[in-house]
C-alpha positions, 0 to 999 in steps of 0.5 A: 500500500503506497500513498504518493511517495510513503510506503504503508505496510499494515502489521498486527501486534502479535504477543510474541512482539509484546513484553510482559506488560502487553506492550511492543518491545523496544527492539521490535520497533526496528524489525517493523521498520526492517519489514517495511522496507522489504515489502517495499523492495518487493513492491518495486519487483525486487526480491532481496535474495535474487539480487544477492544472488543476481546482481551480487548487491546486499542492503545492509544497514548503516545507521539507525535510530528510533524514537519512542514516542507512545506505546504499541500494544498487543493486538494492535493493527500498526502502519509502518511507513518507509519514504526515502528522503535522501538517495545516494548513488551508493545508499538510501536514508528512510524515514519511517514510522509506526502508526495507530489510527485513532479510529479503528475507521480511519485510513492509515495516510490520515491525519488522526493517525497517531505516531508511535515511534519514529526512525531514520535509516540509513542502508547502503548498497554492498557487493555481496561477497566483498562487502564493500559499497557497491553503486546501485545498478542504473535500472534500481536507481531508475525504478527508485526514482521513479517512486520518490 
């Protein structure tokens, strides 16, 4: 699911992403983001596995950091969003988010969505058995851009 440039990925809260108390684990956070960008990838027609293999290019992270700003709670419906705010020849910084509509009615790109937690993400283009940055092949750079 996209909205102009924001990608939205729906996620569940399962108890398995929950402390004792019910509520999302820090670290879970990141692995949501981490999902995002996946589909997101994926949404793109490309499979990270086949272009490890093909193209010999992993995306690996470099840089992240969270915000915590409200709780996610077990059994929540969550949005995660991943919109790429900078785009390098060899990386891509995300910002993305974790979302909750106030109203279990409202749509995720509205305005009454709450914000959970909010990231920056930094990943980078590597050559998959070197692992030293790797510039972004002119058909992925060309589809990425496309999209922003």
């Amino acid at each position: 699911m996209s909205t102009q440039n924001t990608f939205l990925l729906p996620i569940r809260v399962y108890y398995e992403d929950t402390d004792a108390g019910g509520v999302v684990y820090h670290s879970n956070y990141i692995k949501f983001f981490e999902r995002a960008r996946t589909e997101w990838l994926r949404q793109l027609g490309y499979e990270l596995d086949e272009l490890a293999q093909e193209e010999q290019l992993l995306f690996v992270v470099r840089a992240v950091s969270c915000e915590y700003l409200r709780p996610a709670l077990f059994n929540d419906e969550l949005f995660v969003s991943a919109e790429i705010i900078e785009l390098g020849k060899t990386s891509i910084q995300f910002e993305q988010k974790v979302m909750r509509a106030a109203k279990e009615t409202d749509p995720p790109n509205s305005d009454s969505c709450v914000i959970l937690a909010t990231g920056l993400v930094t990943v980078v283009s590597v050559d998959a058995s070197k692992f030293r940055p790797k510039r972004l092949p002119t058909n992925i750079l060309e589809t990425i851009q496309s999209v922003i």
